[in-house]
C-alpha positions in Angstrom: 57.4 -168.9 -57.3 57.2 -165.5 -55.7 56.8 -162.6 -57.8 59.6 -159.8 -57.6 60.4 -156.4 -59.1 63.7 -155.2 -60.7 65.9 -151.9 -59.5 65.9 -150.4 -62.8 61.9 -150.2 -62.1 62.1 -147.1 -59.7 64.4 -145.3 -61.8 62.2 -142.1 -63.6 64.6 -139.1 -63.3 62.4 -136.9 -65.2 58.7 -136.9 -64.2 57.1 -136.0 -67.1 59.4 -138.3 -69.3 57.3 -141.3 -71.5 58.1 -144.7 -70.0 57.7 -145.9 -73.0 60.3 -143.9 -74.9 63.3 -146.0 -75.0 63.0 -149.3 -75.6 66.0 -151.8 -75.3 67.3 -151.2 -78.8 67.7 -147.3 -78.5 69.2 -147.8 -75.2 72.0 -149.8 -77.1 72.5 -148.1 -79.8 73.1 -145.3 -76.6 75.9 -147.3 -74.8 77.4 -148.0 -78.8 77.2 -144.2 -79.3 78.8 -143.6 -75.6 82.2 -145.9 -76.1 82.8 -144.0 -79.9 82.8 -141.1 -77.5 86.0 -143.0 -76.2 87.7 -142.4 -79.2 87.2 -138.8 -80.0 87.8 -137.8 -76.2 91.7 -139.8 -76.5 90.8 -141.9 -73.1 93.8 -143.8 -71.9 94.1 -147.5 -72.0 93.4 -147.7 -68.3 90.0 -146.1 -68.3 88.9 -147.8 -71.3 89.9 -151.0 -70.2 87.9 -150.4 -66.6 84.6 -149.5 -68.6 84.8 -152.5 -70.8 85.6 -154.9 -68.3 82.8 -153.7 -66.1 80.3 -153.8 -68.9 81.6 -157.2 -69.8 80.8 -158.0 -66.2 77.4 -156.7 -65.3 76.2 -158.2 -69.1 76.9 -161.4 -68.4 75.9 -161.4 -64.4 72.4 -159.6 -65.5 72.1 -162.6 -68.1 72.8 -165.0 -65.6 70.2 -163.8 -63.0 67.5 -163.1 -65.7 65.9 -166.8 -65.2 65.4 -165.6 -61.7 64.3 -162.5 -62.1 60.8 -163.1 -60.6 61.6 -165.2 -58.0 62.3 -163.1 -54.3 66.4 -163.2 -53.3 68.4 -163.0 -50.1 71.7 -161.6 -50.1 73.6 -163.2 -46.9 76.6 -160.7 -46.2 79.4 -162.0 -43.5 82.8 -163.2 -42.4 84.7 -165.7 -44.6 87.1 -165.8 -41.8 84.7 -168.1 -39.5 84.6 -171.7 -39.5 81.4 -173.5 -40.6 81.2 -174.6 -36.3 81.4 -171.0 -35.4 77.3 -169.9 -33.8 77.1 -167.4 -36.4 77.4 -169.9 -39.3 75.0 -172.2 -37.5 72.7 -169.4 -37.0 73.5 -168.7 -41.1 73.1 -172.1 -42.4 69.6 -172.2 -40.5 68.9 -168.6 -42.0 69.6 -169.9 -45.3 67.4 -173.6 -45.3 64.5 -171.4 -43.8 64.8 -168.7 -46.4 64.8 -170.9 -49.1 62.2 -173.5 -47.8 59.8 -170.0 -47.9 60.6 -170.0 -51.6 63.8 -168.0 -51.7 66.8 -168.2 -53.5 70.2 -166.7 -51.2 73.1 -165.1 -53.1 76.4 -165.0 -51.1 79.8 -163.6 -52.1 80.4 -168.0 -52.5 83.5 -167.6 -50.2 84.0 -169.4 -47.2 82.4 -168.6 -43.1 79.0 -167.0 -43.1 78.8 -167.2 -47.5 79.3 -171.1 -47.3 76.8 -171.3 -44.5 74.0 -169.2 -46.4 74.4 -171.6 -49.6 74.8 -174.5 -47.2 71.3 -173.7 -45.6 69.8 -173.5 -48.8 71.4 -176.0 -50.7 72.8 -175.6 -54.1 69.7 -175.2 -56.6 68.3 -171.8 -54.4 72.0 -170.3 -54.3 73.5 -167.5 -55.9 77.5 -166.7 -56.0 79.0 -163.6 -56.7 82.5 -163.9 -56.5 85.1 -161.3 -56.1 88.8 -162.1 -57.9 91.3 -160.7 -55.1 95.4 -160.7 -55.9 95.4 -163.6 -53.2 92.9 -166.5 -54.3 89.5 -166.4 -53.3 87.6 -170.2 -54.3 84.3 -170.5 -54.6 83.0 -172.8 -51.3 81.8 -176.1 -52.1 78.0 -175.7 -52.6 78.0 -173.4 -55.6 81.4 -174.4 -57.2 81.2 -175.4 -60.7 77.9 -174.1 -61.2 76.3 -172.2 -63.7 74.7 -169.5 -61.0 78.4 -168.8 -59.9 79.7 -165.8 -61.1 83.1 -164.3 -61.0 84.1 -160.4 -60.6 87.1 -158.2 -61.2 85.6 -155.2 -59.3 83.9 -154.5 -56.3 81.5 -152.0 -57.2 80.0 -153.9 -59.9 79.8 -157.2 -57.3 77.8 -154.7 -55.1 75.5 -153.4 -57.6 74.1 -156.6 -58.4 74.2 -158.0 -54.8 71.4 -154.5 -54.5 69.7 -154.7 -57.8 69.2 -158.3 -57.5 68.0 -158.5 -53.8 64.6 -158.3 -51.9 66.2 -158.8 -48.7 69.4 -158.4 -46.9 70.7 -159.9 -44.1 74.1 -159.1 -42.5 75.8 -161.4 -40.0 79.3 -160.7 -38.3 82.2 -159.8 -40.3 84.9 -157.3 -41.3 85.9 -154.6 -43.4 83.8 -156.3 -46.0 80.9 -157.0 -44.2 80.4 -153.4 -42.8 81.0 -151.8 -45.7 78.5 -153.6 -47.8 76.0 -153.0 -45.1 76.8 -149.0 -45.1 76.5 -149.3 -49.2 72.5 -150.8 -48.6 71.7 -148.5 -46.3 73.3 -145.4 -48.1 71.2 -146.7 -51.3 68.1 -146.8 -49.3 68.5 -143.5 -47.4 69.1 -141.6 -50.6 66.0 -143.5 -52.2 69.0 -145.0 -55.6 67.5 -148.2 -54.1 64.1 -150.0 -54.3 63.0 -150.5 -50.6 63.7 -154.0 -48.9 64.3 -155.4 -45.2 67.6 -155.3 -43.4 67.8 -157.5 -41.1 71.2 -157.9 -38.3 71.3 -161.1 -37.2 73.2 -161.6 -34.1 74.2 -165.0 -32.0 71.8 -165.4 -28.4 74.6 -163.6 -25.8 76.9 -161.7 -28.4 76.9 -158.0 -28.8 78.6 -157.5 -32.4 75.4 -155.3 -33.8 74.5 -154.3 -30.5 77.8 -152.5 -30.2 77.7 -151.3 -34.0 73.8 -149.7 -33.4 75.4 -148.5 -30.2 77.6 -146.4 -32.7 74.8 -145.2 -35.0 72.6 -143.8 -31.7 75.0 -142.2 -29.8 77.3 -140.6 -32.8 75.1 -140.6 -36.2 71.6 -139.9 -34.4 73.2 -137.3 -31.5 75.1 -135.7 -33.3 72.0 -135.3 -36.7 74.0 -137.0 -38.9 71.1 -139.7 -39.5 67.4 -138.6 -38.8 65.1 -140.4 -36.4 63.1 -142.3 -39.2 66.2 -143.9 -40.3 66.9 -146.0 -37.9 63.3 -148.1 -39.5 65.3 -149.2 -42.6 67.0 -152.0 -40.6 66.3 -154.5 -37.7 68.7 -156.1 -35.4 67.3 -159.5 -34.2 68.8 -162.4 -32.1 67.5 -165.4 -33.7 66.8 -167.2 -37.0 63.1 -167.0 -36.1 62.7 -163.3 -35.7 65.1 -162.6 -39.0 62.9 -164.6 -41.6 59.7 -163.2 -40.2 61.0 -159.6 -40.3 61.6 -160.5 -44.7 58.8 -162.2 -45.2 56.5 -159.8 -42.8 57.9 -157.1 -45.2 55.8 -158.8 -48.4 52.7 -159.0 -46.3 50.9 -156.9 -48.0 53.3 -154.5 -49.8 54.7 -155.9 -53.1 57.0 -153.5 -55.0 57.4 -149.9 -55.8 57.9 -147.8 -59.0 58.0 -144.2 -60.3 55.3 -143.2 -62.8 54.9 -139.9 -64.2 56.9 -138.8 -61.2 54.2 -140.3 -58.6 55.6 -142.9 -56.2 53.3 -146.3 -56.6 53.2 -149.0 -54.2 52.1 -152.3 -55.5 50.0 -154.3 -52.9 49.0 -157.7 -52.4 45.5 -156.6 -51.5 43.2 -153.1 -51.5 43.6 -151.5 -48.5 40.6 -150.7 -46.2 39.2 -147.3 -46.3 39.6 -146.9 -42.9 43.6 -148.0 -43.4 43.4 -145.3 -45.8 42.1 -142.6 -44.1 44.6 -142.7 -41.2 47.5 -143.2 -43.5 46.2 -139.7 -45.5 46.8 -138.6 -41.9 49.7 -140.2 -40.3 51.8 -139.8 -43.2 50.8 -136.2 -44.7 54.3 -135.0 -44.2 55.5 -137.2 -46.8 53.6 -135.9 -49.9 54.5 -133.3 -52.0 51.1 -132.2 -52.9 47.6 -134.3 -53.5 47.1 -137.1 -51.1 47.1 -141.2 -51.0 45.0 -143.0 -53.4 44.4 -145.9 -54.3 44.4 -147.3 -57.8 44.5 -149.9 -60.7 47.6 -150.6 -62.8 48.7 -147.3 -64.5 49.2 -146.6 -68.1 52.7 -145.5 -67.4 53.7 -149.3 -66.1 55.3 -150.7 -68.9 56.7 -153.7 -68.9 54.7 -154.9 -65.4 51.9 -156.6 -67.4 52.4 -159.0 -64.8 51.5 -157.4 -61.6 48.4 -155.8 -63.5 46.4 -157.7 -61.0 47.9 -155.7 -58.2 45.9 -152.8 -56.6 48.2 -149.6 -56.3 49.0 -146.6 -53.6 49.8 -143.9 -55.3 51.1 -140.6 -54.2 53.4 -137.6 -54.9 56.6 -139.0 -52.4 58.8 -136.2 -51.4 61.8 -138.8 -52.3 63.5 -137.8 -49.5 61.7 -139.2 -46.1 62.7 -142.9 -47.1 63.0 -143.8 -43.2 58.8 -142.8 -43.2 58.5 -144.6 -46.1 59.5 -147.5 -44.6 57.4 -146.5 -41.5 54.2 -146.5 -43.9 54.9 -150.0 -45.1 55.5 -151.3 -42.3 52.0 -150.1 -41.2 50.7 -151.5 -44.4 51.4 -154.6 -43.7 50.2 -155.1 -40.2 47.0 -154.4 -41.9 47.7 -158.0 -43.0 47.9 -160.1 -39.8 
């Protein structure tokens, strides 16, 4: 089983706040005191009934996926308009077998097109559903129907907060509305660093131009015009086959494991101590990144509670400026070539 981390693990808004200070019960007690608040501030029906309903929602779905919770996910965006023939579906279904046979699990939206062909490819024991409940019926496809990984949503945002949370990877195939706009939600989470890092990958059928057409967009009128810097355009890969996609995810936990926030120092857990060499040039390269202080290189931290687990790991650990999250991604990237 491959190890993972969990979102709320790089959330530390206030540097110098104890880790350890809240544990789970005054955290509820927290949410209890937060819905009396309901009461003395006269909220109408409609608003309560959207905050209870989404809490019902996200308690049950983060109950769900807590078996799994250590074991790396896919999320496989895409058309449910296509038919399970259509190259893109092939091209998912193969996506999905490969992913899972490198010890994945793949969580779809378990509609139909591209989110049948993910759980197809991995079969029904490594998928995930997420289900959206639309004014016109939307069933669950056949692979994950009737089963007890399948979850059903009233909202959107809450399907797309656990499609990030839960997610080491993400790959988007062709699709809509949808499909465009849960890619633009990833990559806005990344950018603005309300995301743990994780590959992006476009996958795009040999001799179409879908993505091509769509990066063509982000060059000439994000990137021309400054809207997007340079560095951004690292946090996602367009690739043109099956091959090339899985490589990019599982090139990405070569060496680099997971990130948190301690004590308001970004640490990188790796797979193995970097060379000093490695080091040196990063302390170099990447200057521009750090607040203040430098890269070093570390054992588990006393501020890591609740990682007992990945004690084993060595650590990079360095004051990020938690805004260059394009170089970020730059700097694991070199990381792990330092692997092959």
């Amino acid at each position: 089983m491959m190890e993972t981390s969990s979102f709320e693990q790089i959330q530390d808004p206030d540097p110098q706040e104890d880790p350890n200070l809240y544990g789970v019960e005054q955290l509820v007690q927290q949410i209890k005191e937060t819905a009396d608040k309901l009461l003395r501030d006269h909220a109408n029906r409609g608003d309560v009934k959207l905050l209870s309903t989404a809490l019902r929602e996200l308690r049950y779905c983060l109950k769900v996926f807590a078996p799994y919770r250590q074991q790396r996910k896919v999320t496989i965006f895409g058309s449910a308009r296509l038919p399970l023939n259509h190259p893109a579906c092939q091209l998912a279904i193969d996506f999905g077998h490969r992913m899972a046979e490198s010890g994945f699990m793949v969580i779809t939206g378990a509609a139909a097109g591209i989110m049948e062909a993910g759980h197809v490819g991995a079969g029904r024991e490594k998928s995930i559903g997420v289900n959206i409940l639309l004014p016109f019926e939307q069933e669950a496809n056949s692979i994950i129907v009737g089963d007890h990984k399948l979850m059903h949503l009233k909202y959107f945002f809450t399907r797309k907060l656990l499609f990030v949370k839960e997610s080491d990877a993400v790959a988007l195939f062709p699709g809509g509305f949808g499909t465009l706009d849960e890619g633009f939600e990833v990559l806005t989470l990344i950018q603005t660093g309300k995301s743990h890092l994780f590959p992006i990958v476009l996958v795009e059928t040999p001799g179409d131009d879908y993505w091509q057409r769509w990066l063509s967009f982000i060059r000439e009128v994000l990137l021309a015009r400054g809207l997007i810097s340079p560095p951004d355009l690292s946090l996602f890969k367009l690739v043109s086959s099956v091959e090339e996609g899985v490589q990019e995810v599982l090139n990405f936990y070569r060496v680099y494991h997971s990130m948190r926030y301690v004590y308001g120092d970004l640490v990188l857990r790796l797979q193995s101590k970097l060379p000093d060499s490695l080091l040196e040039s990063i302390r170099i390269d990447f200057k521009d990144i750090v607040r203040h202080g430098t890269f070093e290189q570390t054992g588990v931290l006393p501020g890591e509670h609740g990682d007992q687990h990945l004690a084993h790991l060595p650590r990079l650990r360095f004051r990020f400026d938690r805004h260059s999250l394009g170089r970020l991604r730059q700097l694991i990237d070199v990381i792990n070539r330092s692997g092959s």
